[in-house]
C-alpha positions as a printed NumPy array, in Angstrom:
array([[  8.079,  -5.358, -17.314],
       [  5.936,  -7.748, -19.341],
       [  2.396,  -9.012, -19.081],
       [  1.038, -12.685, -19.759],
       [  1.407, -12.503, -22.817],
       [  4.985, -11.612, -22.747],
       [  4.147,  -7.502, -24.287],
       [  6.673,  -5.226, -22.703],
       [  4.409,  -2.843, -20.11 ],
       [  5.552,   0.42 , -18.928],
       [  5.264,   1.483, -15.968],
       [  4.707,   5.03 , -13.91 ],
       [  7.187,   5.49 , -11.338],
       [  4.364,   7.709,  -9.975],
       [  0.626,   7.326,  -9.961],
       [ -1.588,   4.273, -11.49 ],
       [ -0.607,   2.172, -14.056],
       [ -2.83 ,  -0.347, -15.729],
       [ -0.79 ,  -3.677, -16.134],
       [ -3.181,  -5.917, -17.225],
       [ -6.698,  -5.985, -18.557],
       [ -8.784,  -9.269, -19.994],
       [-10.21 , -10.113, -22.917],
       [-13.899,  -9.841, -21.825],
       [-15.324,  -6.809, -19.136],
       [-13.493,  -7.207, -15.666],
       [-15.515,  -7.619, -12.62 ],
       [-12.92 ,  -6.671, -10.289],
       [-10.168,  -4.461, -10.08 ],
       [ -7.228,  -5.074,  -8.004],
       [ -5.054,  -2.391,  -6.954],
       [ -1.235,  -3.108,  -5.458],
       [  0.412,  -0.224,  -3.523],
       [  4.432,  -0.653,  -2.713],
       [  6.069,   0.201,   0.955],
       [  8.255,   1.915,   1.967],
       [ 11.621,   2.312,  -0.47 ],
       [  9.393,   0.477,  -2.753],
       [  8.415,   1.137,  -5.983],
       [  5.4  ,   0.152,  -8.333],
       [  7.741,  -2.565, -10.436],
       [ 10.687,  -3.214,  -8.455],
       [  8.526,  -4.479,  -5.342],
       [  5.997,  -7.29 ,  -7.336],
       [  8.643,  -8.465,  -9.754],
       [ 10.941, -11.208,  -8.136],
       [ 14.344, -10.98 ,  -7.989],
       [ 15.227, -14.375,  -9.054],
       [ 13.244, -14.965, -12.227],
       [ 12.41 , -10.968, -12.78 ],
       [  8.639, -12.302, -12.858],
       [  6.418,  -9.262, -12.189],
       [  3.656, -11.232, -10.555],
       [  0.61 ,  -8.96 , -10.222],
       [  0.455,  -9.182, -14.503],
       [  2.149, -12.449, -15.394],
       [  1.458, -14.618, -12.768],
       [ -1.762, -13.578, -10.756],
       [ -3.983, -13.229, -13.923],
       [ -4.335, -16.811, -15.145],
       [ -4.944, -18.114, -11.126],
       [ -7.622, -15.558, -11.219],
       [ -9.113, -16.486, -14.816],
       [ -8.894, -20.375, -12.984],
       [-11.442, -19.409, -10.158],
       [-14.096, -17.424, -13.159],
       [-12.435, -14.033, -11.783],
       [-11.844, -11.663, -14.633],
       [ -9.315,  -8.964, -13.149],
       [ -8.284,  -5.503, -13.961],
       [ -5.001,  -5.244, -12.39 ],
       [ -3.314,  -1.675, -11.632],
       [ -0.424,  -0.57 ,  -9.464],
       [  0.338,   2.617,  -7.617],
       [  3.519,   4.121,  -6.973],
       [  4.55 ,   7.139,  -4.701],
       [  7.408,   8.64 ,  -3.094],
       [  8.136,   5.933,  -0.732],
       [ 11.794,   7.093,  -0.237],
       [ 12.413,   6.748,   3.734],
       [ 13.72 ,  10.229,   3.823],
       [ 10.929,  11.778,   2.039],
       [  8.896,  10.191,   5.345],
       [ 10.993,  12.021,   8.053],
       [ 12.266,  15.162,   6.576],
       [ 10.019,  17.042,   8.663],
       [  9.329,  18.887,   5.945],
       [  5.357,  17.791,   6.087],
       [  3.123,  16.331,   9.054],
       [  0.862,  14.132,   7.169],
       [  2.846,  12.716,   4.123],
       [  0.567,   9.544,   4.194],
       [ -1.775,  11.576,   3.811],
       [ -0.68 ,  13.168,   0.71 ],
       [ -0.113,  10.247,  -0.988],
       [ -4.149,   8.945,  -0.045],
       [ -5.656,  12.395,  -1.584],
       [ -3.708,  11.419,  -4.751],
       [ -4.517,   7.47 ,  -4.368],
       [ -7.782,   8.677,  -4.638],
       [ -7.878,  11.055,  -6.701],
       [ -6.302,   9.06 ,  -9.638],
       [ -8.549,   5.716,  -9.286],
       [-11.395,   8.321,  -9.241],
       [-10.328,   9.168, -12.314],
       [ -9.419,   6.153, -13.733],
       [-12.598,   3.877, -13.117],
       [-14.791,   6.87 , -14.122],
       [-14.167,   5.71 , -17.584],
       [-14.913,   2.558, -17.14 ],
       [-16.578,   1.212, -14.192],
       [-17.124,   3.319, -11.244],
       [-19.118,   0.819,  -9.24 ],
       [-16.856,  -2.531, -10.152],
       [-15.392,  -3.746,  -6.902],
       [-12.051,  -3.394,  -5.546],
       [ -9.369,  -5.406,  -3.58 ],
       [ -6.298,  -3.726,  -2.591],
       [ -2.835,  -5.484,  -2.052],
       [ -0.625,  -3.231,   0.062],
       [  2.859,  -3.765,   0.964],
       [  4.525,  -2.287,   4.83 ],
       [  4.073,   1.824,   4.692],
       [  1.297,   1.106,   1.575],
       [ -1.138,  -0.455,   3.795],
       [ -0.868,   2.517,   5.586],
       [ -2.143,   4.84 ,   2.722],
       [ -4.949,   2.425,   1.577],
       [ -6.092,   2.536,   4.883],
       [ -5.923,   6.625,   4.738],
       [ -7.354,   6.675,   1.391],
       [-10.293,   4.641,   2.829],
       [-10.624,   6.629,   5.388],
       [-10.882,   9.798,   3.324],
       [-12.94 ,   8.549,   0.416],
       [-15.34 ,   7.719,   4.049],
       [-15.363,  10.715,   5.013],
       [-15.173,  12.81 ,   2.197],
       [-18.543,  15.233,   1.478],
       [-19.61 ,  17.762,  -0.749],
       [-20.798,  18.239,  -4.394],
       [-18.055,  18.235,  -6.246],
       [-16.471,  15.722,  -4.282],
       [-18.855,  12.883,  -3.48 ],
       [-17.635,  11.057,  -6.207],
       [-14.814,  10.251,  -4.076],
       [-17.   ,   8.417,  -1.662],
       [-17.271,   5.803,  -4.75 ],
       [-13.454,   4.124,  -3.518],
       [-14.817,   3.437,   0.067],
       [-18.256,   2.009,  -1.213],
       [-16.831,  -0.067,  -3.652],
       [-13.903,  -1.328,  -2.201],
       [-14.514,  -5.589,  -1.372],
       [-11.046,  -7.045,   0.077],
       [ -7.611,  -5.602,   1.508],
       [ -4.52 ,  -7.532,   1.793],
       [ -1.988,  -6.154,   4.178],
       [  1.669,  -7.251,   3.635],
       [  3.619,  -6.689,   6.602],
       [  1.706,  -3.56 ,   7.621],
       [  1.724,  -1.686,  10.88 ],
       [ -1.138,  -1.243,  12.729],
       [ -1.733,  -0.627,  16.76 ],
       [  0.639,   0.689,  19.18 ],
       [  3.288,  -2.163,  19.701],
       [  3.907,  -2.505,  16.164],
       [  3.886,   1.051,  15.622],
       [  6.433,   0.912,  18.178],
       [  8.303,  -1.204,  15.897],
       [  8.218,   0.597,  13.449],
       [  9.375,   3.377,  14.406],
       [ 12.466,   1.275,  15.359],
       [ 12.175,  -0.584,  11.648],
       [ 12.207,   3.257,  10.26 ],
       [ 15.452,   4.616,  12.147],
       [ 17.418,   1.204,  11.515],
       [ 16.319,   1.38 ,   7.512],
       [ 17.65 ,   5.142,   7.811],
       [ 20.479,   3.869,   9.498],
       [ 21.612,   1.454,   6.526],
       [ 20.727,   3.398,   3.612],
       [ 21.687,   6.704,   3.986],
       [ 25.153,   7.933,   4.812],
       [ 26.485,   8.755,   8.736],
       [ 27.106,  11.985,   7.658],
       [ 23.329,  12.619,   6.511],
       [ 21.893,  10.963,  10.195],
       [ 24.628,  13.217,  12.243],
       [ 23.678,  16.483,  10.702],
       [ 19.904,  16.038,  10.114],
       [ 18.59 ,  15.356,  13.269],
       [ 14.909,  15.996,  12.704],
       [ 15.449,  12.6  ,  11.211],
       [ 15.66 ,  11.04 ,  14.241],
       [ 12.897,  13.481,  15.727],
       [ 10.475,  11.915,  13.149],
       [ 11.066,   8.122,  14.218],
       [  9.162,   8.363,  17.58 ],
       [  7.649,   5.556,  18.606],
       [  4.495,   7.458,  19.497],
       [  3.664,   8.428,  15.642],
       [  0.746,  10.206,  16.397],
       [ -0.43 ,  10.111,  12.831],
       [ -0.462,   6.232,  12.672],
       [ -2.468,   6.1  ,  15.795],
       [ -4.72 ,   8.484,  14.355],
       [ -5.014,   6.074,  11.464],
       [ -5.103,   3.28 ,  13.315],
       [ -8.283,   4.712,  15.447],
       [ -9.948,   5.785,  12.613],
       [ -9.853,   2.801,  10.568],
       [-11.331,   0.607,  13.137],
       [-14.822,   2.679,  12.505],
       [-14.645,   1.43 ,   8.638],
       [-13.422,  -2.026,   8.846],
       [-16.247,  -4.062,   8.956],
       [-17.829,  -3.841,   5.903],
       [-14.014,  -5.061,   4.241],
       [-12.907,  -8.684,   3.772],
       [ -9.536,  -8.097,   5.337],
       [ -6.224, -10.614,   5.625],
       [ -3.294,  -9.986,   6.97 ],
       [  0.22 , -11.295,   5.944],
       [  3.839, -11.373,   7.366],
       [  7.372, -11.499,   5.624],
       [  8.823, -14.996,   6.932],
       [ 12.027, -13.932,   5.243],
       [ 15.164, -11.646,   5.729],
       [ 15.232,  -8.483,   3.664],
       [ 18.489,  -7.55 ,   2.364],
       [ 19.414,  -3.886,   2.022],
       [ 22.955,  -3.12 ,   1.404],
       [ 24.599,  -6.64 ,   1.982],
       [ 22.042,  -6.816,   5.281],
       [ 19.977,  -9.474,   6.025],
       [ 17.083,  -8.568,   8.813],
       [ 13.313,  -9.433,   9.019],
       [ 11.153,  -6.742,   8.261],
       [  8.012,  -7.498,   9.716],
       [  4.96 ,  -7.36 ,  11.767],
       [  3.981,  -9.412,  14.056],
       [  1.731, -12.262,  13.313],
       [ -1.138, -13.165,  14.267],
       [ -3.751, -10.208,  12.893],
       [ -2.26 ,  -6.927,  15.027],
       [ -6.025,  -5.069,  15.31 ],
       [ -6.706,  -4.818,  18.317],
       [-10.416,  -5.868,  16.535],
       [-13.26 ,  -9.111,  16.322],
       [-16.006,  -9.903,  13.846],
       [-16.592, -10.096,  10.227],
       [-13.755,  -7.137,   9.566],
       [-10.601,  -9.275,  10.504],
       [ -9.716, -12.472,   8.728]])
């Protein structure tokens, strides 16, 4: 993966990586979390020209409109088995404690009170929107600090993210039909807690979904849909949400 200026970047499979800084201080950072089977390069680089967007491409559009960015990406286990194993009951969770956690870190540094816009893709709008929620709620002396993510945080970009109950719904049906073309007959036959996990009543995206709602207003938010077929294993199917804005919500919060 390369940068705009063409220097070969490495990046974490796991946790934040910082892909691209400028010249002069940044006043924003922008923060890119993958979906689901995604992974921090693979999902922002294209597949026809190998162009990994969020540090060769978005950058100089930015530096065109006087916005000096600070541009980072986060990658988790996204794997859709590691989602409905069973093995936890709040995996999304997981993954927003350690969101968190890491840009905590990270902008301690350098600037804890520089803004933030997020650019999530499916299952990683998802944890933003649980990371939000947590840095919200989050209280206590050694941990206020962690309030700093919710307070700063400007803009969110959802990519084909679930939200309310119908495309929950659908997702649930996405999940089990993804399951269904990557992993082997053998593995949905004799594992069928995998099956269990794809309820359409998830009750920890409606718990999400509920809770987010109280926070949204004070975020610029957008909402996006794929408008075209995702191939997985020779496959072509749309993978999306449906469009217009799916919260249920009115006002300065929804764009």
């Amino acid at each position: 993966m390369s940068n705009s200026s063409g220097q070969r970047i490495p990046i974490n499979r796991f946790g934040l990586t910082e892909v691209y800084a400028p010249a002069t201080r940044p006043n924003v950072d922008i923060v890119f979390v993958h979906g689901l089977n995604g992974k921090p390069s693979d999902t922002w680089t294209s597949e026809s020209t190998h162009v990994f967007w969020p540090a060769q491409t978005l950058p100089p559009e930015l530096e065109d409109e006087s916005l000096e960015a600070r541009v980072l990406v986060y990658g988790y286990d996204a794997d859709v088995t590691s989602f409905t194993d069973g093995a936890s009951k709040d995996k999304i969770h997981n993954h927003a404690e350690h969101l968190i956690a890491e840009l905590v870190a990270n902008r301690r540094r350098k600037a804890a009170e520089r803004p933030i816009i997020w650019v999530a893709h499916s299952l990683g709008g998802l944890v933003v929107k649980r990371a939000l929620i947590y840095s919200a709620e989050i209280r206590g002396l050694k941990t206020e600090h962690y309030r700093s993510i919710f307070v700063s945080t400007y803009g969110i970009l959802f990519l084909g993210t679930p939200h309310h109950g119908s495309d929950i719904a659908q997702w649930g049906n996405r999940l089990e039909w993804i399951c269904s073309v990557m992993l082997p007959k053998k593995v949905m036959d004799s594992q069928p807690q995998l099956i269990d996990a794809l309820k359409t009543n998830n009750e920890t995206l409606q718990n999400i979904d509920r809770q987010f709602i109280q926070i949204l207003d004070r975020f610029h938010i957008y909402f996006f849909h794929e408008g075209k077929p995702t191939n997985l294993k020779g496959t072509l199917k749309f993978v999306r949400t449906p469009y217009p804005s799916p919260l249920d919500v009115h006002g300065p919060g929804a764009a």
